[in-house]
C-alpha positions as CSV (number, residue, x, y, z in Angstrom):
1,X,36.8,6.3,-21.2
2,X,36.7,6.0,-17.0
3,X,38.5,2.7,-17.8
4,X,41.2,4.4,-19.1
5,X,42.5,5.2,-15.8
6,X,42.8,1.5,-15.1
7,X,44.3,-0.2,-18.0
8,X,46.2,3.2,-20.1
9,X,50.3,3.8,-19.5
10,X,53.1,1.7,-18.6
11,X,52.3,2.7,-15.0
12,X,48.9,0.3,-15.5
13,X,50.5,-2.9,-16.8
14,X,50.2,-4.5,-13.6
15,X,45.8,-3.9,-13.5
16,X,46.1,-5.4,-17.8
17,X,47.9,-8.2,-15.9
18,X,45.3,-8.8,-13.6
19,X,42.2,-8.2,-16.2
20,X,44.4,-11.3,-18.7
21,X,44.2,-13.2,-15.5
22,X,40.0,-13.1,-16.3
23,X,41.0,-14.1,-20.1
24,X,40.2,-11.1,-21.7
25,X,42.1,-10.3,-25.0
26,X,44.0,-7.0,-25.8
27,X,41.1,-6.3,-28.0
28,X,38.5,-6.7,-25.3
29,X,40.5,-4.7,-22.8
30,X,40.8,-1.9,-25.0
31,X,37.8,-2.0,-25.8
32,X,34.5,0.1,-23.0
33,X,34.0,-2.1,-19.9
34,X,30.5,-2.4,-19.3
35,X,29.5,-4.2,-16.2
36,X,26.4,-6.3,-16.1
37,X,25.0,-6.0,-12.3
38,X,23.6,-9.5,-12.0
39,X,20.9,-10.0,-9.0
40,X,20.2,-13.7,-10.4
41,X,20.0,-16.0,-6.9
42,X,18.6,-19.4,-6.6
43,X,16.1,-18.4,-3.6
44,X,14.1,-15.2,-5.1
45,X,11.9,-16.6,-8.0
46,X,12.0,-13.6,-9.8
47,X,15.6,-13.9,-9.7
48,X,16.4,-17.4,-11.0
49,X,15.6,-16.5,-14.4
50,X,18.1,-13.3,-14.2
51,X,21.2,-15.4,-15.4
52,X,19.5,-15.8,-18.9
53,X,18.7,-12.5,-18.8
54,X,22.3,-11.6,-18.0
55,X,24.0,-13.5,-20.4
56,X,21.2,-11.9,-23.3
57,X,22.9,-8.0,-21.9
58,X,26.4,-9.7,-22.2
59,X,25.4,-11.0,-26.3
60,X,24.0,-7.4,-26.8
61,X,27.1,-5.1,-25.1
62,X,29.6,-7.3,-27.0
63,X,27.4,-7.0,-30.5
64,X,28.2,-3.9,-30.0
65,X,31.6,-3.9,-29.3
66,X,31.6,-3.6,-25.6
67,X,33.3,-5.8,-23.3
68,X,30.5,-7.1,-20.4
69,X,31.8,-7.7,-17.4
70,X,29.7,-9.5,-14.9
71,X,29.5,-8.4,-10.7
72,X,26.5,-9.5,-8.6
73,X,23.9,-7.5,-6.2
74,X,21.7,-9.1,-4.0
75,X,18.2,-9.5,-3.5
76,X,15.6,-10.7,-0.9
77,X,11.8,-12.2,-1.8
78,X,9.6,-10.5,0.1
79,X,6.7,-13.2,0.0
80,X,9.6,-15.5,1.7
81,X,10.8,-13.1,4.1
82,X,6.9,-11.6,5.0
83,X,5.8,-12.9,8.4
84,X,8.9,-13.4,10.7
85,X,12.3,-11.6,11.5
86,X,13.4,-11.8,8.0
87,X,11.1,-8.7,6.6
88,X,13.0,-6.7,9.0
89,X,16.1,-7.4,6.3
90,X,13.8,-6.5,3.3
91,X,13.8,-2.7,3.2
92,X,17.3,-2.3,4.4
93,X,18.8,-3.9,1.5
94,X,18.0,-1.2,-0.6
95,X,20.7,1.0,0.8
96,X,23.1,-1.9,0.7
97,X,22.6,-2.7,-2.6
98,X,23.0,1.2,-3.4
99,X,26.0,1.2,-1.7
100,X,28.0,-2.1,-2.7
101,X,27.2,-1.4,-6.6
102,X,28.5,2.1,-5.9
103,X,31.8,0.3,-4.9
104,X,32.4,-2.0,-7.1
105,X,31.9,0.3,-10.0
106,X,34.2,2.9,-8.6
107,X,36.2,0.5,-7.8
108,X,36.8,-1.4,-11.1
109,X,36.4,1.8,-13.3
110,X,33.7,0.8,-15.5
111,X,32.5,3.1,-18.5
112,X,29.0,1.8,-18.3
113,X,26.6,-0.4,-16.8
114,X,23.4,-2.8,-17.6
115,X,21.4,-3.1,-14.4
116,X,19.3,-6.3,-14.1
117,X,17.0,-6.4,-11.1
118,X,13.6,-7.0,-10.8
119,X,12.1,-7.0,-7.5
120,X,11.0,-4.9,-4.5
121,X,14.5,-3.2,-2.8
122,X,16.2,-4.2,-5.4
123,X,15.1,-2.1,-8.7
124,X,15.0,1.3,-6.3
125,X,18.4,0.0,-4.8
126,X,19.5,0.2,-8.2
127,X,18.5,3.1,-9.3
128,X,19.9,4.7,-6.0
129,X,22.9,3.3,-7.3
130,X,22.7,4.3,-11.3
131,X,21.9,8.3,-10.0
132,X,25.1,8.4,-7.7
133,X,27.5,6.8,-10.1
134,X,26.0,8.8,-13.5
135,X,27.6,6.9,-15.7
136,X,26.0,5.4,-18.7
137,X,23.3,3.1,-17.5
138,X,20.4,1.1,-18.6
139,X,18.2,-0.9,-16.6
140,X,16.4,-4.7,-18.0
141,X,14.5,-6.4,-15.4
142,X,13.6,-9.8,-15.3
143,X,9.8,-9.7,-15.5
144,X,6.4,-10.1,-13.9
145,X,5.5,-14.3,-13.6
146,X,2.6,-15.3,-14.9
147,X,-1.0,-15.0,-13.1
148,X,-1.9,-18.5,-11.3
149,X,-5.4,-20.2,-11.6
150,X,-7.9,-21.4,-9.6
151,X,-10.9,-22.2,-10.3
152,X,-10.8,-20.7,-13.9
153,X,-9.3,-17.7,-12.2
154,X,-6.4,-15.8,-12.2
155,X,-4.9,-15.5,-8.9
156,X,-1.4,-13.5,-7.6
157,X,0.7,-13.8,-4.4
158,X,-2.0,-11.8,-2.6
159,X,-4.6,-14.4,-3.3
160,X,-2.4,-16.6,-1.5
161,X,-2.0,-14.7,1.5
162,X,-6.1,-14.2,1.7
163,X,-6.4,-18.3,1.1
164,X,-4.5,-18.3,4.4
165,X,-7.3,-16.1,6.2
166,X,-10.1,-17.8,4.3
167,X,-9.0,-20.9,5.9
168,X,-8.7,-19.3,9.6
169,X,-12.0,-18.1,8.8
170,X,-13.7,-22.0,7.8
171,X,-14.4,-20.7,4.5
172,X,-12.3,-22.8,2.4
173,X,-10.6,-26.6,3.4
174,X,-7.0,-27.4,3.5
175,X,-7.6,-29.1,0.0
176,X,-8.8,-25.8,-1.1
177,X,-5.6,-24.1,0.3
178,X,-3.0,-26.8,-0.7
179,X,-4.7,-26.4,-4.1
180,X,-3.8,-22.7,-3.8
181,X,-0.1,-23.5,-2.7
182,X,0.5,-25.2,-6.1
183,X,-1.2,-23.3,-8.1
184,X,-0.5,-19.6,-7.5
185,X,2.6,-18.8,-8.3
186,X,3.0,-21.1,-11.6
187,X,6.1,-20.0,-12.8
188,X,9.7,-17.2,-12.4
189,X,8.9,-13.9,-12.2
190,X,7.9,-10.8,-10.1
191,X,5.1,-11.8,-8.6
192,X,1.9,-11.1,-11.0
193,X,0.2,-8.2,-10.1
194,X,0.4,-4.6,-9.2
195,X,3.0,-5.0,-6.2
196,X,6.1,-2.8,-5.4
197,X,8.7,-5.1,-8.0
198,X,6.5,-4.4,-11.3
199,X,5.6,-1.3,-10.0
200,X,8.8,0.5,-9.7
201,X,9.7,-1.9,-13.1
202,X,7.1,-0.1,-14.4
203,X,8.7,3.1,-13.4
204,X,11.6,2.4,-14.5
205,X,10.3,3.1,-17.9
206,X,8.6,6.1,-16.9
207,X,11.7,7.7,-15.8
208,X,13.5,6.9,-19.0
209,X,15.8,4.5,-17.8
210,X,14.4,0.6,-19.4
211,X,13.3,0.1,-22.7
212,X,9.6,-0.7,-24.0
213,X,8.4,-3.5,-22.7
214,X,10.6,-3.6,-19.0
215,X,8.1,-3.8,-16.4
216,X,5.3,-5.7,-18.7
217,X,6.6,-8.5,-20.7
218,X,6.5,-11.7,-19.1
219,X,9.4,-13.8,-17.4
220,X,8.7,-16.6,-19.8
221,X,8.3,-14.6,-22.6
222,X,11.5,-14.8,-25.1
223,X,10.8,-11.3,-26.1
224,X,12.2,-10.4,-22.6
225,X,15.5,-12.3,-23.8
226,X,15.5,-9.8,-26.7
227,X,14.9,-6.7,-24.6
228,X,18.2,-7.9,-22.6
229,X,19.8,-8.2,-26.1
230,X,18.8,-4.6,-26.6
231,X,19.5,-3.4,-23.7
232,X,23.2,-4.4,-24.3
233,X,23.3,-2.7,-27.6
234,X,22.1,0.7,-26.5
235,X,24.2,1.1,-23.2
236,X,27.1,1.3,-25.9
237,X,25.0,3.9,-27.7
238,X,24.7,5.8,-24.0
239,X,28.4,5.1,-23.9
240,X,28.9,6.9,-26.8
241,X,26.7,9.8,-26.5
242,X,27.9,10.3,-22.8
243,X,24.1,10.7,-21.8
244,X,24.3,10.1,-18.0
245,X,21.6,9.0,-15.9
246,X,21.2,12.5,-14.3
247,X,20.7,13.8,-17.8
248,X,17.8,11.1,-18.2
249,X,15.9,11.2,-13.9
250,X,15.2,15.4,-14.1
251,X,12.6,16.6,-12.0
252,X,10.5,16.5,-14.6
253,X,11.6,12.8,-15.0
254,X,10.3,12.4,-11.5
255,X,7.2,14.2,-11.6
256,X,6.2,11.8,-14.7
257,X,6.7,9.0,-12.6
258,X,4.7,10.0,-10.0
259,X,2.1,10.9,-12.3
260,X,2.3,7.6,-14.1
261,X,2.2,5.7,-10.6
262,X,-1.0,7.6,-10.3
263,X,-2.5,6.4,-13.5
264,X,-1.2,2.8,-12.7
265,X,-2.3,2.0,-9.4
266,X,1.3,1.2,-7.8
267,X,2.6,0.1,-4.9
268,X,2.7,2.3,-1.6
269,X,6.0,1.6,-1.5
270,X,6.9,4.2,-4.7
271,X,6.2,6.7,-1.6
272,X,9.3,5.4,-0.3
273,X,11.6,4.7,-3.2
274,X,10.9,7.7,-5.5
275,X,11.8,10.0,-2.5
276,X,15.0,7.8,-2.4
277,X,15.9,7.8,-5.9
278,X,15.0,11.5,-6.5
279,X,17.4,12.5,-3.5
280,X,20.3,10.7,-5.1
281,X,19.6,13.1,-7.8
282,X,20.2,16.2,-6.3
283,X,15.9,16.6,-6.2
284,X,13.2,16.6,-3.5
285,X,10.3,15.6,-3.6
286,X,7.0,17.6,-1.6
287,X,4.5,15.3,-0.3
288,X,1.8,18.1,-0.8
289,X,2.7,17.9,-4.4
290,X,2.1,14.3,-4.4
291,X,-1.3,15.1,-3.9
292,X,-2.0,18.0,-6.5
293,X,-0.3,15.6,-8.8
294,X,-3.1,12.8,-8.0
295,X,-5.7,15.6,-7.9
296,X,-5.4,15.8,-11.5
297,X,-4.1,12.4,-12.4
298,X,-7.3,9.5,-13.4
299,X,-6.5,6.1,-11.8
300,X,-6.7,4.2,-15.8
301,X,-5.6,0.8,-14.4
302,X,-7.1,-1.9,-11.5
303,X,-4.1,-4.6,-11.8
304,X,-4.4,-7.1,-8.8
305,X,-4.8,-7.0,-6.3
306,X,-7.1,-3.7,-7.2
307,X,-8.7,-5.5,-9.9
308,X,-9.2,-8.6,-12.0
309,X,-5.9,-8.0,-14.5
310,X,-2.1,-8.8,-14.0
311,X,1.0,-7.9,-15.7
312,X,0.4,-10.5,-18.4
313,X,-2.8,-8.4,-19.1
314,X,-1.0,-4.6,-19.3
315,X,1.6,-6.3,-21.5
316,X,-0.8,-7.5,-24.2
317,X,-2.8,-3.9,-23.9
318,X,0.2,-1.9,-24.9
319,X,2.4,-1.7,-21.6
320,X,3.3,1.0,-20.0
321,X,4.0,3.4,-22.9
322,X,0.0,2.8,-24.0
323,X,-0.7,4.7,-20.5
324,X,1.9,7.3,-21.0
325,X,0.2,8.1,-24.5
326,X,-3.2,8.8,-23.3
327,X,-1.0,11.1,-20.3
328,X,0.6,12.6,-22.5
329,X,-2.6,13.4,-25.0
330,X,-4.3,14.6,-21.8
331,X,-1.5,17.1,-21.1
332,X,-0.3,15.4,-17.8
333,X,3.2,14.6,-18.7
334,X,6.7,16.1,-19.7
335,X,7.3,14.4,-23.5
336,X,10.2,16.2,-23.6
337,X,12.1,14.4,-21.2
338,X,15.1,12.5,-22.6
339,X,15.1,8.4,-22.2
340,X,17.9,6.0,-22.6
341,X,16.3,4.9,-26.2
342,X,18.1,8.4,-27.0
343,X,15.2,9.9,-28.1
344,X,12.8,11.9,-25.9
345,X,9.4,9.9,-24.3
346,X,7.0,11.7,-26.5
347,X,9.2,10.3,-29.3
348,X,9.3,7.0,-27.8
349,X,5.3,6.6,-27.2
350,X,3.8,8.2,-30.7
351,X,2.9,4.9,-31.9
352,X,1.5,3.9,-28.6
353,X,-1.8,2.2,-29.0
354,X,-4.5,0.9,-25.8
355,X,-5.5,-2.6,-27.2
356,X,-7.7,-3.1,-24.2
357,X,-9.7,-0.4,-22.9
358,X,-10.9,-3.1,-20.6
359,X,-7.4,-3.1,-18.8
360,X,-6.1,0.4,-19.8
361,X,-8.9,2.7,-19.3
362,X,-9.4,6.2,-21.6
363,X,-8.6,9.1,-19.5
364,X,-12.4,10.2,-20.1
365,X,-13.5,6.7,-18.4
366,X,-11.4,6.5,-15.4
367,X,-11.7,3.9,-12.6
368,X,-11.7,7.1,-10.6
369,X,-11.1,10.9,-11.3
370,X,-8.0,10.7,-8.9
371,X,-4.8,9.2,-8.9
372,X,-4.4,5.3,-7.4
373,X,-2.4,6.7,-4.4
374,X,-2.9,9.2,-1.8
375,X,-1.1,11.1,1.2
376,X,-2.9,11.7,4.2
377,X,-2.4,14.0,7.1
378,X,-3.8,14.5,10.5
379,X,-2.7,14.5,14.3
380,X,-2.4,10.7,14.3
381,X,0.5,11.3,11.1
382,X,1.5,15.2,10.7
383,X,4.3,14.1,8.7
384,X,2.1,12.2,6.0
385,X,1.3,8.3,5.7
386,X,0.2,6.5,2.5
387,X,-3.0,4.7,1.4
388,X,-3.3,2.6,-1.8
389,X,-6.6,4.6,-2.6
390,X,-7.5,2.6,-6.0
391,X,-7.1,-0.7,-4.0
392,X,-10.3,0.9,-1.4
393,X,-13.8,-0.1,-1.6
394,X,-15.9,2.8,-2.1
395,X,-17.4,2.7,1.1
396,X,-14.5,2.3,3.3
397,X,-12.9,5.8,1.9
398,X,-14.3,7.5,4.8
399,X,-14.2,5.3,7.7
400,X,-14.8,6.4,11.1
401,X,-14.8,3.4,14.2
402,X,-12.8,2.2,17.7
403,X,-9.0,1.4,17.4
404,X,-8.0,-2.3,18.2
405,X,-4.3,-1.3,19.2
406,X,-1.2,-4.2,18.5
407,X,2.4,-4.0,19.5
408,X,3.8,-5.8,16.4
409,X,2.4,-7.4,13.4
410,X,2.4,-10.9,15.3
411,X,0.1,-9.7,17.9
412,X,-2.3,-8.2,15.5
413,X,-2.0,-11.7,13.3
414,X,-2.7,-13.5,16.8
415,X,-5.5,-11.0,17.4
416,X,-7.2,-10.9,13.9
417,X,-7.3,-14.9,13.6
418,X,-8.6,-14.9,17.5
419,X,-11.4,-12.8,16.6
420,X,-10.7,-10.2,18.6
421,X,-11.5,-7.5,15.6
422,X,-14.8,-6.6,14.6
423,X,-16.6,-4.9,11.5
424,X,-16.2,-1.3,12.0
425,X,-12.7,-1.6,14.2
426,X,-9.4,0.5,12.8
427,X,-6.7,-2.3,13.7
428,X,-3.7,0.1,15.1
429,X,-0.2,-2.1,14.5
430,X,2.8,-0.2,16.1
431,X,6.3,-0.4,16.6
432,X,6.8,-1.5,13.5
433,X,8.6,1.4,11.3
434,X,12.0,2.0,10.5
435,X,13.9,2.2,13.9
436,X,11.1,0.9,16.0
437,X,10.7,-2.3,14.4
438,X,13.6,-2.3,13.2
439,X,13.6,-2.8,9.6
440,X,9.5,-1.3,8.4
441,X,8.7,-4.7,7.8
442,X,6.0,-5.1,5.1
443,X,2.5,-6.0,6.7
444,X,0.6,-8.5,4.0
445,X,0.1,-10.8,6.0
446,X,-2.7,-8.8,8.4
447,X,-4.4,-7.1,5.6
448,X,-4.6,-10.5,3.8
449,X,-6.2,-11.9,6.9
450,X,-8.6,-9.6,7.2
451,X,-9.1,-9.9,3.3
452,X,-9.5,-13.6,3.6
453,X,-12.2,-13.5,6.6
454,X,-14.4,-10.8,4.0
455,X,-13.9,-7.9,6.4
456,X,-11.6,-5.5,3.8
457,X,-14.7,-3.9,3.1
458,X,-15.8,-3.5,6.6
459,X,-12.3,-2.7,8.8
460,X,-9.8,-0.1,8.3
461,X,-5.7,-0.8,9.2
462,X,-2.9,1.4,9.6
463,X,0.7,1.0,11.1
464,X,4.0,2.7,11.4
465,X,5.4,0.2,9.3
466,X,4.7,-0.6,6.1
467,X,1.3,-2.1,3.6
468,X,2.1,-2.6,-0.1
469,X,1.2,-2.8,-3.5
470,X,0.0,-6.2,-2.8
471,X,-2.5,-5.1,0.0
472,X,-6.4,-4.0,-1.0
473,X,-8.5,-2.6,1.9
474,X,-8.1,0.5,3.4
475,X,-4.7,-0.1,4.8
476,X,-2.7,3.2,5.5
477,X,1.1,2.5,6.2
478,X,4.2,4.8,7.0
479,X,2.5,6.6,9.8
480,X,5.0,9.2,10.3
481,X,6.6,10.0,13.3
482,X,6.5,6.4,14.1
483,X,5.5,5.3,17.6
484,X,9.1,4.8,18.8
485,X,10.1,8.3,17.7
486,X,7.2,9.6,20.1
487,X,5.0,9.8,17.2
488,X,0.9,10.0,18.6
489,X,0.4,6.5,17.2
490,X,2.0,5.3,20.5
491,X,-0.6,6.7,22.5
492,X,-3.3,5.3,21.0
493,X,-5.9,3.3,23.4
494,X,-8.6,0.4,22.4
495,X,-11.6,2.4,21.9
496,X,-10.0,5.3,20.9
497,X,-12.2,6.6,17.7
498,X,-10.2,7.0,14.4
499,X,-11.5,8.9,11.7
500,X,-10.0,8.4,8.4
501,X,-11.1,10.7,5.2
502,X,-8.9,9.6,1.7
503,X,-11.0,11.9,-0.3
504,X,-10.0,14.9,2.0
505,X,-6.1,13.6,2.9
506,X,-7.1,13.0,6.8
507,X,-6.7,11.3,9.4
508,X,-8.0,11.6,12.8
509,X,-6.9,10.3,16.4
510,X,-10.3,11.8,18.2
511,X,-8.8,12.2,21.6
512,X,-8.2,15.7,23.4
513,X,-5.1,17.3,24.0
514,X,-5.2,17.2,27.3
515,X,-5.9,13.1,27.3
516,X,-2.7,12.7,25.2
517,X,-0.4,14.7,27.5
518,X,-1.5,12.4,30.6
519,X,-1.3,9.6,28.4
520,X,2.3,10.5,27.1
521,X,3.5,10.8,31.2
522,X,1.2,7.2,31.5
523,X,2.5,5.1,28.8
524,X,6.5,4.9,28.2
525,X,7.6,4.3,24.4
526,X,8.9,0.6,24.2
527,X,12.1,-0.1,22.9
528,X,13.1,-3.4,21.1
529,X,16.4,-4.9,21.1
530,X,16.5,-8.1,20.0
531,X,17.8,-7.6,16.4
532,X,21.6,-6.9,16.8
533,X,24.4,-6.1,14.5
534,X,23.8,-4.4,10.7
535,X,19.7,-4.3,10.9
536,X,20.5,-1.6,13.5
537,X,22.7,0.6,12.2
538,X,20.7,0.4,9.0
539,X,17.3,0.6,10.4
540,X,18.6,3.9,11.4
541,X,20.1,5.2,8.0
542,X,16.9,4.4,6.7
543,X,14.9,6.4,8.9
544,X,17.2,9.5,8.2
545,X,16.1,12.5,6.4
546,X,19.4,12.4,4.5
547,X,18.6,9.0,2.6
548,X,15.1,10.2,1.8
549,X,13.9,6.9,2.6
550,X,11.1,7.6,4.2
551,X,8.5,10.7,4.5
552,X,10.3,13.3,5.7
């Protein structure tokens, strides 16, 4: 056991001194010590459910003679932090969530682990994490919350966000919004539709890593206390078997769970994580083969804010492993591929069933032919950006119209709500990627204003920074080289014409060569720095091609 080198030998009875200090028995000390990486907090409401969850792992490892051994990991909400200096923290955390789970179980010798996240940085953070260390691992989240209601309809965090630019716009009162404030977001949980947290929760199972049922059942739901219970039982059996998490994330692994994200309709942000995860296990990942993968790959699901379903609605289809049958009958994925259940997927799905064709489309009745994501590239982004293509209206896949350029996302909010964009405008946000921001904050609250005011359908946005799963329109995000970096996106004037092509991967800055060298000795790149201390330092490991945390 990796404990052994902590607590075996007369040389060790001073570390057995300190682990009776926590009240542990002889029994339990001699016993595997699996820690139970806790990301419960009181501020994150999917995170204040996690410390049931926790103590369901803890019940499960010791039912099977483990000893569970509690440490935390942090977390940040997104929704909370979306819309001021705080979403500059958000993507950052990732790494330092990574890295301060990679320490303390180094540091305290542990022979396994039970990994309980659940939203955005922090499930990738953790997986980071799980690939470096390769020791026995299995991942329970938390759960997706339950879809809100208004009006006999089910709403998500998104809808919230469009309230806000339905109310700029006079189309709803501030009853109508307050009655969206209370309403929305009805109980713990990753928020309720398709967004980065249940995505990557989602994938999670995909790569083999959670058990049936992680990314779809329900906060509230006591079958997720039993999942936890589970969970705890089969690290031992991990434990045991010495399968490692790098014998469980191959490439093939990977390539499932891009194909799955495909089928799915995730987040844009899985173009940043699964780059990130896959790099901590010694694997790359082409953005070209992104692509051919979604060439192939039908979009089966339109969760919110795509569509009219949630996670409470994929759960009660079949969940996750109902998508990965019909994949796998269609020949798109690896079965072979071994999971933390101990058993290879194809084992794992055979009794799969779609109870909801209405939720989980058959592959020969897609919501489209293509996968729900796509990479384009152009002179405006020659090392790729991303576009949530199942969240486009058909008629806004090829888009061609005048930029509306903004410094940051608070100009463009300023600018949206002032009326200064128009149907047929491609709103330009810069400065607002990795380094240049710093921190790629998350953009909802643009795209939901433009959502709100009925233009999604009618205006185009892209940034250097970052859209998300929770964004619908054609919003294209991690323009890459960012405008700090020199990238052409600096350059870019009011008026300049845009043309943007999803079907074809392109996108267009319609200005001449020539233009863009005089503009490049006219307009210095602006520098910002008014966020001091860790953001920087990190803001710049993220941007690195050595993390893999962005598009390379």
């Amino acid at each position: 056991m990796n404990s052994d080198a902590m607590k075996k030998g007369f040389d060790k009875a001073p570390q057995r001194s300190l682990l009776h200090a926590l009240g542990l028995t002889e029994e339990e000390i001699n016993r595997p010590l699996i820690g139970i990486v806790s990301s419960q907090n009181d501020i994150v409401p999917g995170h204040m459910n996690l410390d049931k969850i926790v103590e369901a792992a803890k019940v499960g490892v010791a039912m099977a003679g483990g000893t569970p051994i509690v440490f935390p990991a942090i977390a940040v909400c997104d929704g909370i932090a979306m819309g001021h200096n705080g979403m500059r923290y958000s993507l950052v955390t990732r790494d330092l969530i990574a890295d301060s789970t990679e320490a303390m179980a180094l540091a305290h010798a542990f022979d396994g682990l039970v990994m309980v996240p659940n939203c955005d940085k922090n499930v990738p953070g953790l997986l980071m994490a799980a690939a470096r260390l390769n020791i026995p691992t299995i991942f329970v989240s938390g759960g997706p919350m339950l879809a809100g209601r208004i009006d006999g309809h089910k709403t998500s965090l998104s809808s919230m966000f469009e309230a806000v630019g339905a109310y700029k716009a006079g189309k709803i009162d501030l009853k109508k919004l307050k009655e969206y404030e209370l309403n929305t977001c009805p109980s713990c949980g990753s928020c309720s539709g398709m967004y980065t947290a249940n995505s990557h929760n989602c994938l999670t199972e995909v790569l083999g890593m959670g058990l049936k049922g992680n990314g779809t059942i329900p906060a509230v739901y006591s079958a997720r206390i039993e999942l936890a219970k589970k969970a705890g039982m089969q690290v031992m059996e991990l434990v045991k078997q010495n399968i490692r998490p790098r014998d469980i994330m191959t490439k093939e692994a990977i390539e499932n769970a891009l194909t799955a994200d495909m089928a799915l309709g995730c987040s844009t942000n899985s173009m940043l994580h699964l780059p990130a995860i896959a790099h901590e296990c010694k694997i790359d990942i082409d953005l070209d083969h992104v692509n051919e993968i979604s060439e192939k790959t039908p979009n089966l699901c339109h969760l919110a804010p795509a569509g009219p379903t949630y996670m409470e609605d994929l759960n009660a289809a079949g969940g996750v492993y109902a998508v990965l049958k019909q994949l796998e009958d269609a020949g798109l994925i690896h079965g072979d591929v071994m999971t933390v259940t101990g058993k290879t997927l194809h084992e794992n799905i055979q009794d799969a069933n779609n109870l909801n064709p209405e939720v989980i489309r058959t592959v020969d009745n897609p919501y489209t032919a293509t996968g729900g994501l796509a990479v384009l590239k152009g002179n405006l982004a020659p090392d790729g950006c991303v576009v949530k293509r199942s969240a486009v209206a058909p008629e806004m896949l090829v888009h061609e119209g005048p930029a509306v350029v903004f410094n940051s996302e608070e100009e463009a909010i300023a600018g949206i709500f002032g009326g200064k964009v128009k149907a047929g405008d491609v709103v330009v946000i810069r400065y607002e990627g990795p380094a240049g921001g710093p921190g790629m904050r998350e953009m909802l609250s643009p795209t939901s204003a433009i959502a709100g005011m009925g233009l999604d359908k009618e205006v185009a946005l892209i940034t250097d920074g970052r859209f998300s799963g929770a964004t619908r329109g054609a919003a294209i995000g991690h323009i890459s080289p960012e405008a700090v970096s020199g990238g052409l996106i600096a350059y870019v004037k009011d008026g300049d014409l845009i043309s943007i092509d999803i079907p074809n991967y392109s996108i267009t800055l319609k200005v001449d060569d020539a233009e863009i060298e005089q503009r490049k000795k006219e307009m210095p790149i602006q520098k910002k720095e008014h966020v001091e201390g860790y953001l920087r330092r990190y803001a710049s490991l993220v941007s690195s091609a050595d993390k893999g945390a962005i598009l390379p």
